[in-house]
N, CA and C atoms of all chains as a GROMACS GRO file, in nm:
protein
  543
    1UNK      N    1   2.500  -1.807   2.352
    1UNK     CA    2   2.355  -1.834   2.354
    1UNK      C    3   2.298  -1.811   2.215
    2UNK      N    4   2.256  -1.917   2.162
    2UNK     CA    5   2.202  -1.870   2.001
    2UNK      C    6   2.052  -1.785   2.021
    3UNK      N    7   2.043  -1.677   1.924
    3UNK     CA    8   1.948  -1.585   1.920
    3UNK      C    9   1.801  -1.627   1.877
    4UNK      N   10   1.737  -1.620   1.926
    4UNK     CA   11   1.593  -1.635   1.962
    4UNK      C   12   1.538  -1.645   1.703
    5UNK      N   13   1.470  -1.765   1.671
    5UNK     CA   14   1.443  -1.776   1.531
    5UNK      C   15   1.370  -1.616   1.524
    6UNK      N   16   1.379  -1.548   1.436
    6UNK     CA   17   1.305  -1.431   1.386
    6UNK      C   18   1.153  -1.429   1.299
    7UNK      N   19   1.051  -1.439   1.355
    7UNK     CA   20   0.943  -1.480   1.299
    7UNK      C   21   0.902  -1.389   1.159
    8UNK      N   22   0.838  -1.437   1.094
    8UNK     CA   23   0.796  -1.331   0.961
    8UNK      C   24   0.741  -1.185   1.009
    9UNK      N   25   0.654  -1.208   1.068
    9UNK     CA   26   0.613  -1.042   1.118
    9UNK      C   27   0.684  -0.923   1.172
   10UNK      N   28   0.802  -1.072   1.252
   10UNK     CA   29   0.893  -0.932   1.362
   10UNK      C   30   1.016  -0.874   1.268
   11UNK      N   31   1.030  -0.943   1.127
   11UNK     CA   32   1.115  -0.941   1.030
   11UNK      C   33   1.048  -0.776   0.946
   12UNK      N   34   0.909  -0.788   0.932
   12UNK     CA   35   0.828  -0.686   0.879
   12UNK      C   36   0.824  -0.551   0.991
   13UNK      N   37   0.823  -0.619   1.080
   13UNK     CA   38   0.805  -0.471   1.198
   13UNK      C   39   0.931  -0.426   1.220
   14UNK      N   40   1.081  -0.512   1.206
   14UNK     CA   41   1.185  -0.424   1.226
   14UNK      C   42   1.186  -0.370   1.094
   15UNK      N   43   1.187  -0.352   0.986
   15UNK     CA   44   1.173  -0.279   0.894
   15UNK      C   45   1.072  -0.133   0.859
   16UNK      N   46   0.999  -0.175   0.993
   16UNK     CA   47   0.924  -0.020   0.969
   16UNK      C   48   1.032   0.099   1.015
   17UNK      N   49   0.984   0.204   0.882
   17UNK     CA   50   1.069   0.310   0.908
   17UNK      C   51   1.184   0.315   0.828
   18UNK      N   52   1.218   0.181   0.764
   18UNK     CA   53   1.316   0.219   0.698
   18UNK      C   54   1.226   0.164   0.492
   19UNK      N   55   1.367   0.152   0.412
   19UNK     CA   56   1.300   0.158   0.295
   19UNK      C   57   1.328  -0.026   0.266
   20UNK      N   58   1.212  -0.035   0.202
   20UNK     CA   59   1.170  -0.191   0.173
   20UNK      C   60   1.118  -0.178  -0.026
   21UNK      N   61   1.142  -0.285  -0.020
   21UNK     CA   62   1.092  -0.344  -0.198
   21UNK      C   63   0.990  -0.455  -0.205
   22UNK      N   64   0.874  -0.435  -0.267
   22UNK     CA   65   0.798  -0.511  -0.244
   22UNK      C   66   0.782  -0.581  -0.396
   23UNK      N   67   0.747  -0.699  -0.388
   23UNK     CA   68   0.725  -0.822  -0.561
   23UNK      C   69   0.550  -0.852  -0.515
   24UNK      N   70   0.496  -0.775  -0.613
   24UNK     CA   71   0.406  -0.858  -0.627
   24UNK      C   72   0.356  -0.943  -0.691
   25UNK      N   73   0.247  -1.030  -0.691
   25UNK     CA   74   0.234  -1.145  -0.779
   25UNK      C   75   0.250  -1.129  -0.933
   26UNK      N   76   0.194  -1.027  -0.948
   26UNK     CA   77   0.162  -0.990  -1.094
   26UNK      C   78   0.292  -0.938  -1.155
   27UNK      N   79   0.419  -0.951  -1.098
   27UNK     CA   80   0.502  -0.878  -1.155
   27UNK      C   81   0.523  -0.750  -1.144
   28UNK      N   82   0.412  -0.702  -1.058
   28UNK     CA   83   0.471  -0.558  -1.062
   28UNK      C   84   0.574  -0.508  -0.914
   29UNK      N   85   0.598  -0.437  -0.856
   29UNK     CA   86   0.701  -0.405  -0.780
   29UNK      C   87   0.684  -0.228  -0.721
   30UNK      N   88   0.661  -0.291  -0.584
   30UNK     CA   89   0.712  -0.128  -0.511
   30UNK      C   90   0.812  -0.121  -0.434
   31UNK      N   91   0.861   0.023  -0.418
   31UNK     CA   92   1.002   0.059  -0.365
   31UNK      C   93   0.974   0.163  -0.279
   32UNK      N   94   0.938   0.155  -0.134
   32UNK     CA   95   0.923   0.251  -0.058
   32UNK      C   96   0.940   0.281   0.090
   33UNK      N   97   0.895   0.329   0.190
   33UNK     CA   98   0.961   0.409   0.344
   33UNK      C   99   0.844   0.316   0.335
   34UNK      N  100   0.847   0.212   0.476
   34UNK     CA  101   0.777   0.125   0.562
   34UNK      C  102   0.704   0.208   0.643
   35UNK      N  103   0.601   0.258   0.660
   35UNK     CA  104   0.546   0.317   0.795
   35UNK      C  105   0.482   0.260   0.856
   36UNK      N  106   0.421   0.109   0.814
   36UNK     CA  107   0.338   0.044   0.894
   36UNK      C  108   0.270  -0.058   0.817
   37UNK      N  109   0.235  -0.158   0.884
   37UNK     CA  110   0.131  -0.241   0.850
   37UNK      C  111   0.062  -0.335   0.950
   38UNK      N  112  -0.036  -0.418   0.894
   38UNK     CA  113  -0.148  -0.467   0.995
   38UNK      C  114  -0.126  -0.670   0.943
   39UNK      N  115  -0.247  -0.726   1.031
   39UNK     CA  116  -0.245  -0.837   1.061
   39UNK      C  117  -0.220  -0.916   0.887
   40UNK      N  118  -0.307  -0.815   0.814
   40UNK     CA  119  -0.300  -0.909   0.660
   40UNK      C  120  -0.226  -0.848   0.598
   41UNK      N  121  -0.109  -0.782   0.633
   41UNK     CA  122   0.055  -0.757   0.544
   41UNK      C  123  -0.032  -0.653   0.445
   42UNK      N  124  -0.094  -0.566   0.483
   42UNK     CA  125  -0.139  -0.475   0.432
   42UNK      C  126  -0.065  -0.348   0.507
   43UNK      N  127   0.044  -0.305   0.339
   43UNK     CA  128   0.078  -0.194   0.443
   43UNK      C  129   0.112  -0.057   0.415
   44UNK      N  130   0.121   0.045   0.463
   44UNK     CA  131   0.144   0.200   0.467
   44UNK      C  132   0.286   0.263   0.390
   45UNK      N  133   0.278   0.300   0.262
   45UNK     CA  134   0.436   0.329   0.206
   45UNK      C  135   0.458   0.423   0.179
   46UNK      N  136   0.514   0.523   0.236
   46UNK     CA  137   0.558   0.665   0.149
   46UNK      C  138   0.714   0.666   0.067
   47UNK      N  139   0.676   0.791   0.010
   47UNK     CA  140   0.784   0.822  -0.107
   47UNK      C  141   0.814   0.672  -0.178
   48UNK      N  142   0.711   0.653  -0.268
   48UNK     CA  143   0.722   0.519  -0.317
   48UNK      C  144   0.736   0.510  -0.480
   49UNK      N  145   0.789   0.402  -0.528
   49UNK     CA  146   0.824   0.382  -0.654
   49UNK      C  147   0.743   0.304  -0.701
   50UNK      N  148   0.649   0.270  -0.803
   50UNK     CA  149   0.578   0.159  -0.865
   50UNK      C  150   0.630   0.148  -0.983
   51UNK      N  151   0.671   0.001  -1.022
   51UNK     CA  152   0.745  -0.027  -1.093
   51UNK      C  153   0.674  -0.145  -1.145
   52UNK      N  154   0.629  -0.105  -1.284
   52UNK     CA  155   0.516  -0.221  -1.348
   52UNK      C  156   0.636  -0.265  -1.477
   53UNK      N  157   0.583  -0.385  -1.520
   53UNK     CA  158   0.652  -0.403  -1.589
   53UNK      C  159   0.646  -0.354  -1.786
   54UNK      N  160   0.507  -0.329  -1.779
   54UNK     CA  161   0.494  -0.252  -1.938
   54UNK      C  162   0.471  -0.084  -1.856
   55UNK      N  163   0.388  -0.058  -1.763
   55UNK     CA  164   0.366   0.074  -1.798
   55UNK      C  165   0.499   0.155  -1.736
   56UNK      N  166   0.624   0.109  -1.694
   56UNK     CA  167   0.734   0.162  -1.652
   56UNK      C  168   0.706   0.203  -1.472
   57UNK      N  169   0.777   0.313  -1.488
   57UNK     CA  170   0.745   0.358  -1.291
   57UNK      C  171   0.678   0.469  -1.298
   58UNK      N  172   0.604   0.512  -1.121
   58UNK     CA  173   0.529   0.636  -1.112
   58UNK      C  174   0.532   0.622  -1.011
   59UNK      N  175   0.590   0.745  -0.983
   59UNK     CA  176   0.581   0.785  -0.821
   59UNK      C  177   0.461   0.840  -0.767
   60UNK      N  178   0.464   0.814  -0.638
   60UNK     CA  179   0.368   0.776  -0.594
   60UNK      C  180   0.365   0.857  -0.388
   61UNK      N  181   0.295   0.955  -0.350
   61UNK     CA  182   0.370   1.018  -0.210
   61UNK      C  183   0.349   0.916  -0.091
   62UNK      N  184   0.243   0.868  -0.084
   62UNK     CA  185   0.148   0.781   0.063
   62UNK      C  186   0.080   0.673  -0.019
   63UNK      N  187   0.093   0.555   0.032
   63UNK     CA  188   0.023   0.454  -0.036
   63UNK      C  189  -0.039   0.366   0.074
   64UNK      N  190  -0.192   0.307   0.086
   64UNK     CA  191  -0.215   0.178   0.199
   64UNK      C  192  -0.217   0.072   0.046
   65UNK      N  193  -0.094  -0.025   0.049
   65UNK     CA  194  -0.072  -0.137  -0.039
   65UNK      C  195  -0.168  -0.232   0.008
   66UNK      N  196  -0.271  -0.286  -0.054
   66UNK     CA  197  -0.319  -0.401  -0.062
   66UNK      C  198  -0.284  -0.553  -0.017
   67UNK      N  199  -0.276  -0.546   0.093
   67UNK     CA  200  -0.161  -0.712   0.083
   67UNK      C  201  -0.186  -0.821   0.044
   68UNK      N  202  -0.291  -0.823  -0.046
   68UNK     CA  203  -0.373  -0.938  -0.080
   68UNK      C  204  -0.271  -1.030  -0.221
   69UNK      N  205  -0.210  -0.909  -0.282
   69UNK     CA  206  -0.132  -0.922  -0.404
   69UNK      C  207   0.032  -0.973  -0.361
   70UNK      N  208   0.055  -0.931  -0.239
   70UNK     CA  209   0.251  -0.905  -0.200
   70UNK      C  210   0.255  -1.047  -0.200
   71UNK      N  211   0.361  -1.082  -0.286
   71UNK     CA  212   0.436  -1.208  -0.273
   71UNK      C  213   0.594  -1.210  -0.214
   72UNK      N  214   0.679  -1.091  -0.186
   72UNK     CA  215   0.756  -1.096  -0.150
   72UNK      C  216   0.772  -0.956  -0.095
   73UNK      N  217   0.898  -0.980   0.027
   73UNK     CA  218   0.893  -0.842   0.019
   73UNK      C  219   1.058  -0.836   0.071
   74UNK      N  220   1.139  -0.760   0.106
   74UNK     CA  221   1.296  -0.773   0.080
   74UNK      C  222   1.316  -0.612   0.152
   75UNK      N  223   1.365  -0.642   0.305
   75UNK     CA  224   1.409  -0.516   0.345
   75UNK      C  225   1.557  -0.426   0.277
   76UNK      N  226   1.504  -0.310   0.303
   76UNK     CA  227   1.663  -0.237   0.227
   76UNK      C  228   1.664  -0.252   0.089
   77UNK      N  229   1.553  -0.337   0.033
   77UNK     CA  230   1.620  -0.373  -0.109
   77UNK      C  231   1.573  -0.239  -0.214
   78UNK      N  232   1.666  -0.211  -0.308
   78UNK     CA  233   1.638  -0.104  -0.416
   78UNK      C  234   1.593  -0.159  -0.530
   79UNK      N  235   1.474  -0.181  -0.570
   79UNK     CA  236   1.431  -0.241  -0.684
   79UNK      C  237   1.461  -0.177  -0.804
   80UNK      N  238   1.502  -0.089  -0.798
   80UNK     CA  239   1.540   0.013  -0.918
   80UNK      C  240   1.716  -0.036  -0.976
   81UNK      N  241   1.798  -0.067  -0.838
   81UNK     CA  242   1.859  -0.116  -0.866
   81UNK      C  243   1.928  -0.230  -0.966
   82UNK      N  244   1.826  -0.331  -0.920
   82UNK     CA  245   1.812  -0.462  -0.994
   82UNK      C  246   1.763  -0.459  -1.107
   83UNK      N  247   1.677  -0.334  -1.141
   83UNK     CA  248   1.559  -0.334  -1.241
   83UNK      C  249   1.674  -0.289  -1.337
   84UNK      N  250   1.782  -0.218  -1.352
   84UNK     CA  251   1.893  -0.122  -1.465
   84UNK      C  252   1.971  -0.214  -1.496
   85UNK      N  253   2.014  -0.300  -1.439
   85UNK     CA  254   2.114  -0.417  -1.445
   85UNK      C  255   2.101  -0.514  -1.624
   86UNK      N  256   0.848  -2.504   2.764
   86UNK     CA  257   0.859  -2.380   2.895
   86UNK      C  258   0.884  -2.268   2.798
   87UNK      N  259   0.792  -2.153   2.841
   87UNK     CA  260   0.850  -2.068   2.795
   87UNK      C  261   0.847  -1.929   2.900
   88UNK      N  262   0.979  -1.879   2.842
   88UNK     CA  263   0.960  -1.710   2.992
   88UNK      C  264   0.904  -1.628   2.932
   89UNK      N  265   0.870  -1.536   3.033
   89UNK     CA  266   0.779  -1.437   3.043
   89UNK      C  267   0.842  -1.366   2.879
   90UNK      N  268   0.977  -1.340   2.889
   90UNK     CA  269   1.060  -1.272   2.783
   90UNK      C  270   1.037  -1.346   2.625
   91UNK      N  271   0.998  -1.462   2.674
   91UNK     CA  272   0.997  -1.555   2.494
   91UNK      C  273   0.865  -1.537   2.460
   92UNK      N  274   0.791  -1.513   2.583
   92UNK     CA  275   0.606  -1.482   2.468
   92UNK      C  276   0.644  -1.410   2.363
   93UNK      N  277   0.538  -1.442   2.266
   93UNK     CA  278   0.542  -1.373   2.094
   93UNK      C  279   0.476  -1.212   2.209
   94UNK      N  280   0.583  -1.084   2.193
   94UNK     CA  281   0.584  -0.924   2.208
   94UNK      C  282   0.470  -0.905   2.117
   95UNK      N  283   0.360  -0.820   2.118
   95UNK     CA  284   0.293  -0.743   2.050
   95UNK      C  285   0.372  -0.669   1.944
   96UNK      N  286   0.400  -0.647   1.833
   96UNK     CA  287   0.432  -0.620   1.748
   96UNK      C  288   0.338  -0.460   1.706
   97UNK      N  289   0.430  -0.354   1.720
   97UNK     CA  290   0.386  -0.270   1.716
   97UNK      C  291   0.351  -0.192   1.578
   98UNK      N  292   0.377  -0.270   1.481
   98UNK     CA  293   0.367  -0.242   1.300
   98UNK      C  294   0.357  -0.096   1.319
   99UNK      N  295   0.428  -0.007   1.349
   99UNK     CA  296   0.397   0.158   1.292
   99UNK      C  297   0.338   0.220   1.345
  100UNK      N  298   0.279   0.150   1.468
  100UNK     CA  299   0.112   0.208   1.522
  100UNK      C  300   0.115   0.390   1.545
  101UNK      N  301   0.044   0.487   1.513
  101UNK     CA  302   0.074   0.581   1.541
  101UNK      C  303   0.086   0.691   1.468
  102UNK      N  304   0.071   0.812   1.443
  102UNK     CA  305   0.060   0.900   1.320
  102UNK      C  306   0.058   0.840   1.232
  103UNK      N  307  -0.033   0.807   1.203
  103UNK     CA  308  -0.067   0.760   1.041
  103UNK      C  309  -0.025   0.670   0.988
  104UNK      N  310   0.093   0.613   1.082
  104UNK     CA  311   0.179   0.496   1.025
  104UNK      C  312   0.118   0.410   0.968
  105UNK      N  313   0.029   0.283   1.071
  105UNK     CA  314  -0.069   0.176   1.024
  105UNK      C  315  -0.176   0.189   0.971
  106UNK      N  316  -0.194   0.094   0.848
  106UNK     CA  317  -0.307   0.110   0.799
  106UNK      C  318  -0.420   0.182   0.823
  107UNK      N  319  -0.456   0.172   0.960
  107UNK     CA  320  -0.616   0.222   0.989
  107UNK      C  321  -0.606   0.338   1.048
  108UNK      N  322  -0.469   0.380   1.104
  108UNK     CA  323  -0.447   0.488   1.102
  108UNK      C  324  -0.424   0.615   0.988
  109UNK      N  325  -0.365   0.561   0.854
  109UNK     CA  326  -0.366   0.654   0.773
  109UNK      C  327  -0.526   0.703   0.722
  110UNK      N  328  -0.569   0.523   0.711
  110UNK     CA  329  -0.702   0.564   0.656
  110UNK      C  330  -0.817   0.660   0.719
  111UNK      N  331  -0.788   0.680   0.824
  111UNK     CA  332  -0.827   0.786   0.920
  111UNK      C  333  -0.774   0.948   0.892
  112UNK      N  334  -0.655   0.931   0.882
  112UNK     CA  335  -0.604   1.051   0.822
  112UNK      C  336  -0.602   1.105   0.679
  113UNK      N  337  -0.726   0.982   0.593
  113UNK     CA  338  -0.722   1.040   0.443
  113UNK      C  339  -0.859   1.047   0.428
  114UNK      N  340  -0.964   1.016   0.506
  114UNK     CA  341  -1.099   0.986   0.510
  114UNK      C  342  -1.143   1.106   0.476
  115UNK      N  343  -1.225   1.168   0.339
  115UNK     CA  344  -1.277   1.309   0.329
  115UNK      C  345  -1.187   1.374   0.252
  116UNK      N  346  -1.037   1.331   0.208
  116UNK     CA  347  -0.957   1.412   0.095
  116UNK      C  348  -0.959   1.282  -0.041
  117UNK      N  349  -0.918   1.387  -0.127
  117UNK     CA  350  -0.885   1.367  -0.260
  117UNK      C  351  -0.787   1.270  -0.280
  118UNK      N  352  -0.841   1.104  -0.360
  118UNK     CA  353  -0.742   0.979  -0.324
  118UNK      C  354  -0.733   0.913  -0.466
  119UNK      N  355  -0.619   0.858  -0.528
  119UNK     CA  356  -0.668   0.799  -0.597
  119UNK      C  357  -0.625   0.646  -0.584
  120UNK      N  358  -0.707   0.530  -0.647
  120UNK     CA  359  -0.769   0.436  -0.643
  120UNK      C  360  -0.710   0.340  -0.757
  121UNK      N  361  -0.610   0.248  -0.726
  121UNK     CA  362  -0.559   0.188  -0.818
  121UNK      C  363  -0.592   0.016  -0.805
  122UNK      N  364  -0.698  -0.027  -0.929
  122UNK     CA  365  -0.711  -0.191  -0.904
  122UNK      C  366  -0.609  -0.262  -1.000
  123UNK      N  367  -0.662  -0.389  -0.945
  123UNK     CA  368  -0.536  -0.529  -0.978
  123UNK      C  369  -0.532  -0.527  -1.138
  124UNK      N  370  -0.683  -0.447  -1.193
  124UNK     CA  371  -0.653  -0.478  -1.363
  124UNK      C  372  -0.621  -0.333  -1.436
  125UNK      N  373  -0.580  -0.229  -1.356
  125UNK     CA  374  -0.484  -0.109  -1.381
  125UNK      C  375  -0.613   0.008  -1.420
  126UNK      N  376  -0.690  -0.051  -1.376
  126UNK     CA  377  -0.808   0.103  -1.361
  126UNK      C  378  -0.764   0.185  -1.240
  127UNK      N  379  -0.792   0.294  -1.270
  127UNK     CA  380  -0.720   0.399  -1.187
  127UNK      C  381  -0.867   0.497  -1.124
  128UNK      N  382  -0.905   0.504  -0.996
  128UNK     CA  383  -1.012   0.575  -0.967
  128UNK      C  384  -0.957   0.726  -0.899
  129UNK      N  385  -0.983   0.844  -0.926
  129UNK     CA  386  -1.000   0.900  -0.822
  129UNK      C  387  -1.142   0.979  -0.783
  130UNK      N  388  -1.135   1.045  -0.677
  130UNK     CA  389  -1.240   1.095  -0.610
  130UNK      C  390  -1.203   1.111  -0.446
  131UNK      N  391  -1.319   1.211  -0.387
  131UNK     CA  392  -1.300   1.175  -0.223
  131UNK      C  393  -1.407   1.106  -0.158
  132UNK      N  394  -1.266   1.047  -0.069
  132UNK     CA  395  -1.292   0.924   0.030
  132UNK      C  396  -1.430   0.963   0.105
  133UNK      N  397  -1.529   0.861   0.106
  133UNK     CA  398  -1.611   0.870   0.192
  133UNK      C  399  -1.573   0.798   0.290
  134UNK      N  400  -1.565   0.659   0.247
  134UNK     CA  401  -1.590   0.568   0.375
  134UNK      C  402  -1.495   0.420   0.289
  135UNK      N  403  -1.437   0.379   0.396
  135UNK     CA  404  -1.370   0.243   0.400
  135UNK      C  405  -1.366   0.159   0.459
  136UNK      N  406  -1.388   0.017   0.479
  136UNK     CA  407  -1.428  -0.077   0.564
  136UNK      C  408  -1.295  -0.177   0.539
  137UNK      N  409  -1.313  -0.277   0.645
  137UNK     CA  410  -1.178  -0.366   0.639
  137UNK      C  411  -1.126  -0.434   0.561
  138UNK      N  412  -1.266  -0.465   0.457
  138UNK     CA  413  -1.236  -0.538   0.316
  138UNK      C  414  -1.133  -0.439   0.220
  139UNK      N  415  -1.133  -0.331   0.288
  139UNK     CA  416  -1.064  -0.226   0.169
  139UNK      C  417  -1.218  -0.182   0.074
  140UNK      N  418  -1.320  -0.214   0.076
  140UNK     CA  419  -1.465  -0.153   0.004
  140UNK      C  420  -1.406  -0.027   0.014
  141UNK      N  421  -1.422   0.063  -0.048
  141UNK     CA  422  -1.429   0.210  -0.070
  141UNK      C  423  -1.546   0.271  -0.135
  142UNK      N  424  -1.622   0.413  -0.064
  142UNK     CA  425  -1.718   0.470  -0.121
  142UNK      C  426  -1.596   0.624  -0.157
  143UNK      N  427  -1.671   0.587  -0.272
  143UNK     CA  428  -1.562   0.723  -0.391
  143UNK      C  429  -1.685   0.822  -0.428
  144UNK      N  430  -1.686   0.946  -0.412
  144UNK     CA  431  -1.790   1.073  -0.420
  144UNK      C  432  -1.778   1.077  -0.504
  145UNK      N  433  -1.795   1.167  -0.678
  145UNK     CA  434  -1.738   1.237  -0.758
  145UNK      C  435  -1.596   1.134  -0.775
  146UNK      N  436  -1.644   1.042  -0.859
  146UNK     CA  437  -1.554   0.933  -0.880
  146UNK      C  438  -1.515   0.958  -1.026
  147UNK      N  439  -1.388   0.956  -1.063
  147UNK     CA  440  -1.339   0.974  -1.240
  147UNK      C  441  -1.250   0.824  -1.260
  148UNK      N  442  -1.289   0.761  -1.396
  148UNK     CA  443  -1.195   0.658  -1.406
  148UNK      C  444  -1.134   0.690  -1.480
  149UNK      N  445  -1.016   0.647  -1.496
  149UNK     CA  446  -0.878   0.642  -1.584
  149UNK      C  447  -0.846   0.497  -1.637
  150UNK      N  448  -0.832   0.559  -1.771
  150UNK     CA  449  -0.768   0.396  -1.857
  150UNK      C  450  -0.645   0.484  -1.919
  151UNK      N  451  -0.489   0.393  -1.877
  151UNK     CA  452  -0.404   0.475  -1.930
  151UNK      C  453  -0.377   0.599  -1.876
  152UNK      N  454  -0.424   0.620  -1.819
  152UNK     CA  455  -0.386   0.792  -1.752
  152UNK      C  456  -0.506   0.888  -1.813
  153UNK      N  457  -0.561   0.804  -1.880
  153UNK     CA  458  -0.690   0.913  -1.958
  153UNK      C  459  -0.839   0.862  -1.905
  154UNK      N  460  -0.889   1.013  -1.900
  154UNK     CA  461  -1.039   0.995  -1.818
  154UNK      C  462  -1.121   0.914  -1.895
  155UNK      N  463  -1.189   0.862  -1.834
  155UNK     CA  464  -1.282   0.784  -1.942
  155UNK      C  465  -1.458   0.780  -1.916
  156UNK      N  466  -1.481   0.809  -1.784
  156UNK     CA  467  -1.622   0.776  -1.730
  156UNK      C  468  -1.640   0.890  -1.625
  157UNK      N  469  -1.740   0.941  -1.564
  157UNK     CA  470  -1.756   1.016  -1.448
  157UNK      C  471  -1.896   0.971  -1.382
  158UNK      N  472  -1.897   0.933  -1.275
  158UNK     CA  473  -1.999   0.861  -1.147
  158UNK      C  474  -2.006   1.003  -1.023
  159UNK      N  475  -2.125   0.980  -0.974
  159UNK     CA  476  -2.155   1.041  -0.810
  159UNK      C  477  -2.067   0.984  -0.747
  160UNK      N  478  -2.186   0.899  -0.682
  160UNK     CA  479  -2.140   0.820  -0.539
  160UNK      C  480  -2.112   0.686  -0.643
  161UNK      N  481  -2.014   0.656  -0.572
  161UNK     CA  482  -1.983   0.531  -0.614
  161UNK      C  483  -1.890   0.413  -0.523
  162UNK      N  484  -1.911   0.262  -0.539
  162UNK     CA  485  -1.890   0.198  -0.416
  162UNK      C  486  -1.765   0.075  -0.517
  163UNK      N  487  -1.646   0.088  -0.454
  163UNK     CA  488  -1.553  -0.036  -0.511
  163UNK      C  489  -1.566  -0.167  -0.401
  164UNK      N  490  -1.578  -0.248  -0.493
  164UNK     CA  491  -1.573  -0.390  -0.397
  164UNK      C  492  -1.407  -0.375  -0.351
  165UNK      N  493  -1.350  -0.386  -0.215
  165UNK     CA  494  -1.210  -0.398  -0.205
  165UNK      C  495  -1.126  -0.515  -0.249
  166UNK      N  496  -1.200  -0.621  -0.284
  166UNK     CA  497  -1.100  -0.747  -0.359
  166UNK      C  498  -1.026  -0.680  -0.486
  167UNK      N  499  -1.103  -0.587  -0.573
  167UNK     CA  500  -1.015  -0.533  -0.652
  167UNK      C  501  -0.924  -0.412  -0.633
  168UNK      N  502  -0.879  -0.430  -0.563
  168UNK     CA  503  -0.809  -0.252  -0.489
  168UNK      C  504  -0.647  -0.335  -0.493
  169UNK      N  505  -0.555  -0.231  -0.549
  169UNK     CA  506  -0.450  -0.269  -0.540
  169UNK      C  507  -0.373  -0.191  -0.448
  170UNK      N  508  -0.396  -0.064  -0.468
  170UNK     CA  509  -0.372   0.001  -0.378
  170UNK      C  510  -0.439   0.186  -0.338
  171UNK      N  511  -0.434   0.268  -0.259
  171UNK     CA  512  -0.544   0.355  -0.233
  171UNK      C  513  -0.405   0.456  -0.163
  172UNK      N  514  -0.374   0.547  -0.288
  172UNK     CA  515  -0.301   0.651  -0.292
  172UNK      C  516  -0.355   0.842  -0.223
  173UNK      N  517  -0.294   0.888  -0.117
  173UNK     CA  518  -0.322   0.999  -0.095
  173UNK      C  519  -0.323   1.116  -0.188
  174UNK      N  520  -0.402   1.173  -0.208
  174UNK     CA  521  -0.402   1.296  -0.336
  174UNK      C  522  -0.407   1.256  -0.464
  175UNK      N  523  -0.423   1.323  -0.579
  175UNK     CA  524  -0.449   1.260  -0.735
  175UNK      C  525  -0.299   1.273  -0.790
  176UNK      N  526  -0.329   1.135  -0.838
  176UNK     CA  527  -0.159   1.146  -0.878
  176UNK      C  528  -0.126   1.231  -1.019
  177UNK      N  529  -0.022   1.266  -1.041
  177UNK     CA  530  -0.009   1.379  -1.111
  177UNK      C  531   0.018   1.306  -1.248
  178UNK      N  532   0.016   1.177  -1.313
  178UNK     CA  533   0.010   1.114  -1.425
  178UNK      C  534  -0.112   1.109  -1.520
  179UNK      N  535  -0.209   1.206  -1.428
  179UNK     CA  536  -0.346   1.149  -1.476
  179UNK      C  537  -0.381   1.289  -1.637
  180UNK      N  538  -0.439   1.261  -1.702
  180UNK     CA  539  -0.442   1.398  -1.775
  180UNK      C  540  -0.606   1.400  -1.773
  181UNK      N  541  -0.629   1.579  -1.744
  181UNK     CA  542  -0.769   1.583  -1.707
  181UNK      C  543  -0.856   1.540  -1.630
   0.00000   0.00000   0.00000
């Protein structure tokens, strides 16, 4: 039986709770614990990484992200990772 | 046709201690926040009040350019189109 398509949201809600990487438009980039978000991809991040591209990173404990800016977002992904490469 | 089982589930985004949005913002309403917009001004102050636009009323509001203070306001009101994001406690990058 092929498995039911995975819609964008339910892709965002199984990821709550665990750690996600977010691209935003501007180039800049967060790296943090999913705790939640709402109808406009506005969402709740702890123990988070902000990762700009001139002013470097700053951590950061509880964040409500703006979702007005998120252009991507990539469960599990370590942006820090990609960023040393 | 669709079954009872294929309706789009309510999607529970976090709901719950603080998880979702309107829940944290509930749980930060009245402490010490700081206030980061899309063109890298940095506000802090405490939270009065927040509405769905993301608007924020900031008490004893300090701006930061660079990590350095630059201005000091009362009451003061951010339009939320510029809000990038709205951090619990003052972040510890700030000097002064």
């Amino acid at each position: 039986m092929p498995s039911e398509p995975l819609l964008p949201l339910e892709l965002i809600d199984k990821c709550v709770g665990s750690k996600i990487w977010v691209l935003m438009n501007g180039g800049k980039e967060f790296v943090g614990k999913l705790l939640g978000f709402d109808d406009y991809v506005n969402m709740v991040l702890t123990d988070v990484t902000e990762i700009d591209p001139i002013e470097g990173k700053t951590q950061l404990v509880k964040i409500l992200l703006n979702g007005n800016n998120i252009c991507m977002m990539i469960p599990g992904g370590d942006g820090e990772e990609v960023w040393e490469e | 046709m669709s079954t009872p089982e294929q309706e789009a589930k309510p999607l529970e985004n976090g709901e719950g201690e603080g998880g979702d949005p309107s829940g944290f913002l509930t749980d930060i309403l009245g402490s010490d926040v700081t206030v980061k917009l899309n063109s890298g001004i940095v506000f802090t102050g405490t939270l009065q009040s927040v509405d769905g636009y993301m608007n924020i009323a900031l008490e004893g509001a300090r701006e930061y350019l660079d990590g350095y203070a630059v201005r000091q306001y009362g009451d003061s009101f951010i339009r939320g189109n510029n809000v990038s994001y709205i951090s619990a406690g003052k972040s510890p990058n700030l000097k002064n």
